[in-house]
N, C-alpha and C positions, 0 to 999 in steps of 0.2 A: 458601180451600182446601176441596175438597167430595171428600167420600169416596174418602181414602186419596190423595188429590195430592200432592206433594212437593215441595220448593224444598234445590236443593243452591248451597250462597254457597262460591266457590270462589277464592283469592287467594291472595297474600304476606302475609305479617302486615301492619298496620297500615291497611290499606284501606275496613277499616268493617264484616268480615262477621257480627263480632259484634252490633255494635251495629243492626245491621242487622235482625240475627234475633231483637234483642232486641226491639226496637220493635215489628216486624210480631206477636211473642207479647203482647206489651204492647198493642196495636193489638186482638189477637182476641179478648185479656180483658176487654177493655171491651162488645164481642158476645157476652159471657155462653159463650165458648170455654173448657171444661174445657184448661189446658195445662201441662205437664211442663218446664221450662227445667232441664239437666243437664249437666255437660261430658263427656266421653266418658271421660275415664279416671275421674271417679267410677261414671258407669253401670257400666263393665267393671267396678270394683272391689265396687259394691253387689252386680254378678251373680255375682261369683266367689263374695263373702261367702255370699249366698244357696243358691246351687252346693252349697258347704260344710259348709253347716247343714242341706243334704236342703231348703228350703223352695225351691227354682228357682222349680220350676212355678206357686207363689205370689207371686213376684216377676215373673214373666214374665205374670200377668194383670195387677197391680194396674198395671205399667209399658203396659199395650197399651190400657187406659181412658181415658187424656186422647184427646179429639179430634186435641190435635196434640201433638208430643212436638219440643222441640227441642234437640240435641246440639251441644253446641259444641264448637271447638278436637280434631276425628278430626283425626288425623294428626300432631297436635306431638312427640305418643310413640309408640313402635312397641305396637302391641297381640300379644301373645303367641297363640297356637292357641289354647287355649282360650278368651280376652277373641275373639277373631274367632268362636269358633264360636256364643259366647253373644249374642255381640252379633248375628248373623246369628241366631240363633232368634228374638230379639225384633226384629226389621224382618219375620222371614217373620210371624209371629204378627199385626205391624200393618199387613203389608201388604192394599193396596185396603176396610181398615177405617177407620186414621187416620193423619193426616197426620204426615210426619216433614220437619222443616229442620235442615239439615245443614252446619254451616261447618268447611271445612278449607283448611291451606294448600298440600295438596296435591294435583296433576292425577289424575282419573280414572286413569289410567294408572299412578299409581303406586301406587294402591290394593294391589298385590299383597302390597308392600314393608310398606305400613302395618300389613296386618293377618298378612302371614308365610306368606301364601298365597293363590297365584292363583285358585284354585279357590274358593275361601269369597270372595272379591274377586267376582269377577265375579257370581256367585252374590247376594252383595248387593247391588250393583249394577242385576242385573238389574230385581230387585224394587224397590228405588229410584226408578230412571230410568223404568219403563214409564209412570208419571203424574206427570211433573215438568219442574219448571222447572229450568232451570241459571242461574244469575245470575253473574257476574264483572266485579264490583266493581271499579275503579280507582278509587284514591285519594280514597276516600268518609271514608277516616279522618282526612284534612283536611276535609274539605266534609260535618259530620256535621250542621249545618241543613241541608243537603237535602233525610237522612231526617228528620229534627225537624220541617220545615215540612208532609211526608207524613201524617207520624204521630202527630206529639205528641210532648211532652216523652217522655224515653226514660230514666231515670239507669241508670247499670251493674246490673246483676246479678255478685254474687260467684258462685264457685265452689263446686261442691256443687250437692245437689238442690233446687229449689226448686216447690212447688206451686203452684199462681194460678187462676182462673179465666180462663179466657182464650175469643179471638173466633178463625175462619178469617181468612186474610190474602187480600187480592187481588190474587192472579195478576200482572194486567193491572197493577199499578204496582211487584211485582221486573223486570218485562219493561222497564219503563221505566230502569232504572237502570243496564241493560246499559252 
């Protein structure tokens, strides 16, 4: 991934887009890749906290510094206005700077629904998709030596924020997985 690209993993649960995105961050930290692994209702929740406490604006740099930022599991919860709006400051903040990947189990389209408004949807979106890939994974969550044999050993990451040193991912092998 090179300045501000994006990789959206998009499926039903169990297909592999976690692990997927886990790998390819795990992959980019071995490239000496500054990278952020987060699920999305923690980020929404560290940003409301932040919000809260008057420090946003401090949380919305220190989150726009990894090279790539990846969120996992957008969409399993509905994100309230505000979680849509915060979270739409920090993609505008990283966007065409750093890289974001993105897994949800749900279709562009129903972005509206996830975040409780069309308007902030598209909006993020926009800025997403202008440098990215779309991946949609089928039943990679059986077939997870696939990415193993890509990537290297992979073990889960829990939930919550995790920091790492991480590498860019290549493109040319989420295209492959289509």
């Amino acid at each position: 991934m090179h300045g501000g690209d994006n990789v959206l993993l998009l499926g039903p649960p169990g297909v592999g887009k976690s692990h997927l995105a886990v790998a390819l961050g795990l992959k980019a930290c071995e490239q000496g890749v500054r990278t952020l692994f987060v699920t999305a209702t923690a980020l929404i929740a560290t940003l409301g906290k932040a919000l809260g406490e008057g420090r946003l604006e401090e949380r919305l740099k220190l989150l726009s510094q990894p090279q790539l930022l990846i969120v996992d599991e957008t969409g399993y919860l509905p994100i309230d206005r505000q979680g849509a709006s915060l979270f739409f400051q920090l993609v505008s903040r990283r966007y065409e700077r750093g890289s974001i990947i993105i897994t949800s189990n749900q279709s562009l389209g129903a972005w509206g629904e996830v975040f409780g408004d069309q308007v902030v949807a598209s909006a993020i979106l926009d800025r997403l998709l202008h440098h990215s890939i779309t991946v949609r994974p089928h039943g990679l969550g059986s077939n997870r030596e696939v990415i193993t044999k890509w990537t290297g050993s992979c073990p889960r990451v829990g939930s919550g924020i995790t920091f790492v040193e991480a590498i860019p991912t290549r493109p040319e092998m989420a295209r492959n997985v289509q």
